[in-house]
ROSE-4610 file (N, C-alpha, C; in Angstrom, 1 decimal, always signed):
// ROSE-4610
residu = [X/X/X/X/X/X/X/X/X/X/X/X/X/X/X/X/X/X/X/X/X/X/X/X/X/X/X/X/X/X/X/X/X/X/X/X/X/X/X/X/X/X/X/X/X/X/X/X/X/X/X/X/X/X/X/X/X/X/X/X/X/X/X/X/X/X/X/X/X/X/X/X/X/X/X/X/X/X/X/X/X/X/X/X/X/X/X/X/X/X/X/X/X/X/X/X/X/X/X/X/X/X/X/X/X/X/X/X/X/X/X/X/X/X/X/X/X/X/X/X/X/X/X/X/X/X/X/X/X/X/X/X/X/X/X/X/X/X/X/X/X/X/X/X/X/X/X/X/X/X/X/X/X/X/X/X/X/X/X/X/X/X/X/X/X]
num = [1/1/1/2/2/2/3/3/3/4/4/4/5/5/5/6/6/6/7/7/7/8/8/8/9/9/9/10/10/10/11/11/11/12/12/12/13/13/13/14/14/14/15/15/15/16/16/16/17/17/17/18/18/18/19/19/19/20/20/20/21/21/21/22/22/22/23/23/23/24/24/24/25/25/25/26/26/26/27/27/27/28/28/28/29/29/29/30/30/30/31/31/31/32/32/32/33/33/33/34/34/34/35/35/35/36/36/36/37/37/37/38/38/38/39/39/39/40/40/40/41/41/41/42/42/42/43/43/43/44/44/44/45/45/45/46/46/46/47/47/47/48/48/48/49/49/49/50/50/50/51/51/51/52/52/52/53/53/53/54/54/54/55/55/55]
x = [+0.9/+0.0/+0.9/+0.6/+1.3/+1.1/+1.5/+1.5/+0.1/-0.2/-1.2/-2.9/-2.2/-3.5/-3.9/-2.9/-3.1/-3.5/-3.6/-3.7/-5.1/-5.9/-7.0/-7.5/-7.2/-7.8/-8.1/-7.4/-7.7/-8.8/-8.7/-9.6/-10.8/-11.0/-12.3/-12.7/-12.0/-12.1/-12.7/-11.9/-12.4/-13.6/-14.2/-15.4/-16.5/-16.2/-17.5/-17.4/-16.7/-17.0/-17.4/-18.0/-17.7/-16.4/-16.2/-15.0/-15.5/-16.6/-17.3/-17.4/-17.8/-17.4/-16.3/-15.1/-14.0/-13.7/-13.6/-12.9/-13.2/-14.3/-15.3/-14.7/-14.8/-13.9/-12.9/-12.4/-10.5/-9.6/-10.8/-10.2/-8.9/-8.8/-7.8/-8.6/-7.3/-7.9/-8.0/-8.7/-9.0/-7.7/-6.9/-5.4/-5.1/-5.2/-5.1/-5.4/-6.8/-7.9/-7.4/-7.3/-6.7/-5.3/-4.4/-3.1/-3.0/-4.2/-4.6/-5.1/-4.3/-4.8/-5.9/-6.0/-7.9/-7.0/-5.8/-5.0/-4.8/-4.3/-4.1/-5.5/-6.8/-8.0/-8.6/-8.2/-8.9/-8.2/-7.0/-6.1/-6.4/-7.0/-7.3/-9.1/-9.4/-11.0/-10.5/-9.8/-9.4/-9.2/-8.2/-7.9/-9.3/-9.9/-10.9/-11.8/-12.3/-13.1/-12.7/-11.2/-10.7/-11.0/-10.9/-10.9/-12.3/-13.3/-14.8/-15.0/-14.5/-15.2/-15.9/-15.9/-16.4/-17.1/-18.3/-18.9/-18.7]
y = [-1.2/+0.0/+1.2/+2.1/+3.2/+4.7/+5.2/+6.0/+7.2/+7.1/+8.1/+7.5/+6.2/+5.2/+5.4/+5.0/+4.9/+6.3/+7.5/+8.9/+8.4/+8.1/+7.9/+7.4/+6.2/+5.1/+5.3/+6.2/+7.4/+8.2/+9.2/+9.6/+9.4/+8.0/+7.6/+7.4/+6.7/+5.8/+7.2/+8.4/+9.4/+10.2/+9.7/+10.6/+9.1/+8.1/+7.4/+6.4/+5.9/+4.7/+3.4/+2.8/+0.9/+0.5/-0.3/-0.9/-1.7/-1.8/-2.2/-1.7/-0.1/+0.3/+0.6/+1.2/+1.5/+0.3/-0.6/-1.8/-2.5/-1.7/-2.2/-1.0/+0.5/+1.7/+1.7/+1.1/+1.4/+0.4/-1.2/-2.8/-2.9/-2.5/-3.0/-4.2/-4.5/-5.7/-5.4/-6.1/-5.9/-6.0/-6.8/-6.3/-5.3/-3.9/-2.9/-1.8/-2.3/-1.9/-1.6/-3.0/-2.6/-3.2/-2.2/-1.6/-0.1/+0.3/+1.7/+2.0/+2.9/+2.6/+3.6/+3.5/+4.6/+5.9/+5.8/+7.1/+7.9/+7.6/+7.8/+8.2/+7.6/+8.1/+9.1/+9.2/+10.1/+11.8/+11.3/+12.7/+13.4/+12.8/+13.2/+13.9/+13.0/+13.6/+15.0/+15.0/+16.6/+17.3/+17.3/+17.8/+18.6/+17.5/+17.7/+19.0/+18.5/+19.4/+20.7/+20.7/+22.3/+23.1/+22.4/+23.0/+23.4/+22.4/+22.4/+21.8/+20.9/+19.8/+18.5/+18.3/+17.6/+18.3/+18.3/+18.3/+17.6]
z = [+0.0/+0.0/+0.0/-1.1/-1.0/-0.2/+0.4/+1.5/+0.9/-0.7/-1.2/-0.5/-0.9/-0.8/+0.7/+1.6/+3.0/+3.8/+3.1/+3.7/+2.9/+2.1/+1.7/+2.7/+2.8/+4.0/+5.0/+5.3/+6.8/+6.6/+5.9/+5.3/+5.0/+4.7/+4.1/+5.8/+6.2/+8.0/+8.9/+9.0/+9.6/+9.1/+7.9/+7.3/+7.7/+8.6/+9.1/+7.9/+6.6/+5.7/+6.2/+5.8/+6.4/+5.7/+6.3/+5.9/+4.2/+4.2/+3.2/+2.0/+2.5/+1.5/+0.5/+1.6/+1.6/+0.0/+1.2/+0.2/-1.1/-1.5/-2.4/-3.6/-2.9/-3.9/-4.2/-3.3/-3.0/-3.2/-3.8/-4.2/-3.3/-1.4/-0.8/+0.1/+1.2/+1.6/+3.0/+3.7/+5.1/+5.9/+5.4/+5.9/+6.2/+5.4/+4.8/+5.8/+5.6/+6.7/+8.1/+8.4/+9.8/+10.2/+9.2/+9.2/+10.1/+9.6/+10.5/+12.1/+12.5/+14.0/+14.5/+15.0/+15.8/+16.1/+16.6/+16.4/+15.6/+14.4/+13.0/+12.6/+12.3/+12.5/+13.2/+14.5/+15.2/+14.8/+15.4/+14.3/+13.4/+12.0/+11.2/+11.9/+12.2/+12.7/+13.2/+13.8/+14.8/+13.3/+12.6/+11.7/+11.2/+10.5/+9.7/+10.9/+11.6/+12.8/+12.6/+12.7/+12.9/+11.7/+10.3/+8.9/+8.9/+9.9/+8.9/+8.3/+8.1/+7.3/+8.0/+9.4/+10.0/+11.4/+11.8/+13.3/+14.4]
């Protein structure tokens, strides 16, 4: 997985996706999935919060 893909994966993971979906768009594997930690995720949530883009 390349580091573009995996800033996606976060991404999708902090905007609420199923893993279902994700993997269904993004043809990665549940491996992949949870390669990512709730840290990594949550981070980005703050991120996003601060910009506006998330509540």
């Amino acid at each position: 997985m390349t580091e573009q893909i995996k800033r996606q994966l976060i991404k999708a993971l902090a905007y609420g996706k199923s893993k279902d979906e994700i993997k269904e768009c993004m043809g990665i594997s549940d491996e992949d999935i949870n390669s990512i930690t709730a840290k990594e995720v949550e981070a980005e949530k703050v991120y996003y919060r601060e910009m506006g883009y998330l509540q």
